[in-house]
N, C-alpha and C positions, 0 to 999 in steps of 0.2 A: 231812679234811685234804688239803691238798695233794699230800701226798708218796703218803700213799695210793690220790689219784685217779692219778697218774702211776703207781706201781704197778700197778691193777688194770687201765688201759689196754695196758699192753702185755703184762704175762702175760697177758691175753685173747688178745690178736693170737695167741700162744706157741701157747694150747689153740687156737684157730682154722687153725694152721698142722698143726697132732697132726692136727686133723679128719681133714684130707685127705691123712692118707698113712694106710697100713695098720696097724692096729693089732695083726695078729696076729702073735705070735713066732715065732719061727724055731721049726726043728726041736730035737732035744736037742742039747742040745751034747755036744761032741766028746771022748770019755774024756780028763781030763790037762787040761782047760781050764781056765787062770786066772780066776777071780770075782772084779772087781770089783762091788762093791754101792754103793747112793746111797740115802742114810737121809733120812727126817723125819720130823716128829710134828705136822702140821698137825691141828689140831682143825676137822670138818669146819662146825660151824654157823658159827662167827666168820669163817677163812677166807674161807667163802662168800656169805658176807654181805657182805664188801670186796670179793670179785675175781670176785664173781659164779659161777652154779651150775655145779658142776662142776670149780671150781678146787682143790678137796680131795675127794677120792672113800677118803681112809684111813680109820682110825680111832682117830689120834692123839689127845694131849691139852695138846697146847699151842698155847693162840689166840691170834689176831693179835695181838692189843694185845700178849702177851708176848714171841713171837716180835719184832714191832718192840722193846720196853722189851729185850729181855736184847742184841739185836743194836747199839743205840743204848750198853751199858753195856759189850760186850766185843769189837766189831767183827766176832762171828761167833754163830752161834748152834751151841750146842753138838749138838744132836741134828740137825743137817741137814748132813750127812758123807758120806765120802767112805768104804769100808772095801776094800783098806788104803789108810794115807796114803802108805806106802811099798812101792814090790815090785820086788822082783832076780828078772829072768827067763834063763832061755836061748836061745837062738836055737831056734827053730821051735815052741815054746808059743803054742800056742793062744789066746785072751783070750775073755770073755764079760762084758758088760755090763746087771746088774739093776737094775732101780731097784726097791726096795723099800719106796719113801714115797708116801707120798698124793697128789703135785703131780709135775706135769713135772718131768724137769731135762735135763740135757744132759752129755755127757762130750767134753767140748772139747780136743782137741792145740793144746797154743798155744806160742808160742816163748816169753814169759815170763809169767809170773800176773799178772794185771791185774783189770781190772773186768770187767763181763757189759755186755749192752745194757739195761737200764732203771737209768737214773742216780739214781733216789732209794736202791734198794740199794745203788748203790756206792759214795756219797756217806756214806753210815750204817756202812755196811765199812770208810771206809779205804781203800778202792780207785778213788777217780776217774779213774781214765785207764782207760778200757778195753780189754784185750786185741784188737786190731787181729781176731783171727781171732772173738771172739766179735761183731762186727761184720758179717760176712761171713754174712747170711742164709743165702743158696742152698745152705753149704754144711755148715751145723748141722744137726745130726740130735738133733731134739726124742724123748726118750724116755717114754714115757709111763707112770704108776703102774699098777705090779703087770707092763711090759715088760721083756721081753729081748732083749738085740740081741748081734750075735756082735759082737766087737770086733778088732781086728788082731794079725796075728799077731808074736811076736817077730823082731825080725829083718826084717822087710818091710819097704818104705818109711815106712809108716806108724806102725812103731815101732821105727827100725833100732838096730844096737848103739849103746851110750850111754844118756844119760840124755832123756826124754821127758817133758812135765810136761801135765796134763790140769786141765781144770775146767769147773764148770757154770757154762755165762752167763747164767744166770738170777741164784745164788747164788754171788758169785766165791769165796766163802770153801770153798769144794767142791772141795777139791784132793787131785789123787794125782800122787805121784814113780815114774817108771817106770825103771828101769835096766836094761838087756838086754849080758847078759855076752859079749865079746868069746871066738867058738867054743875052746874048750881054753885059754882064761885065766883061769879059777878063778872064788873070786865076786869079784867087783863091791864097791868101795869104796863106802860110805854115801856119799848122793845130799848137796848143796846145795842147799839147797831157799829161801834167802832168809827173805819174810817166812811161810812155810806153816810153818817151823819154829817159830815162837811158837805154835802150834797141835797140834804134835804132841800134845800131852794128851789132843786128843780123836782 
């Protein structure tokens, strides 16, 4: 099909981009570091069969056809998440970013939830406009299955107080709300999260 030749064309590029940076994790991380994790259950014979070898290295058990059929019926797929969807930090926590699924993904800071870059997913999501920042190659950090990457810390530029919203542009339905508490103002009011909030279930 179509949609799946457009798919497998550019999450190739995705893995071809992984090639060529390092694949090895960082050191431990830092006692008191927040965990973000990023799920799936790619079943690897089907998978790779569409998106070619190597595209699923887990040992999940949901195949393509289903992962399109359930994504096509709820505009998200439930096992390919985001954990947590929400988190209240305080200024100078640490973050750490695992991906714990079988395929690439990405942990994106974007200014609002949108789409990723290959448009037959976002098209099937719900999401046709794409987040402007998952657009911006050079500056995606492709993670790759069974990786860890240190993530920013609270408080820094890169997750300053307030609220911070992330997602994979691969899978725009892969979203986390970040809220980092204003130093000695207590916690942090529940985030607005838009449309990631029809989602909270999972």
């Amino acid at each position: 099909m179509k949609r799946r030749f457009g798919y497998r064309t550019v999450v190739w590029a995705a893995f071809a981009a992984v090639a060529l940076m390092s694949l090895a994790a960082g050191a431990g991380a830092v006692q008191g570091d927040k965990k973000f994790r990023m799920y799936d259950d790619c079943e690897p014979t089907s998978f790779n069969a569409v998106l070619g070898d190597g595209a699923c290295i887990g040992n999940g058990h949901t195949t393509f056809a289903e992962f399109i059929e359930e994504l096509e019926e709820t505009q998200d797929v439930h096992k390919w998440r985001n954990v947590p969807l929400n988190s209240h930090l305080n200024v100078g926590r640490p973050t750490e970013i695992e991906n714990r699924g079988g395929e690439v993904h990405t942990f994106t800071k974007v200014a609002e939830f949108g789409g990723g870059f290959i448009p037959d997913l976002n098209g099937i999501s719900g999401n046709p406009v794409p987040a402007p920042e998952c657009l911006n190659f050079g500056a995606i950090v492709f993670i790759p299955a069974g990786a860890t990457e240190e993530g920013p810390t609270a408080g820094s530029p890169d997750l300053p107080v307030g609220i911070s919203k992330f997602q994979c542009c691969i899978h725009p339905w892969m979203r986390t709300t970040i809220e980092v508490a204003e130093p000695g103002g207590g916690a942090p009011a529940s985030p607005t999260q838009g449309k990631s909030s029809a989602h909270a279930h999972h």
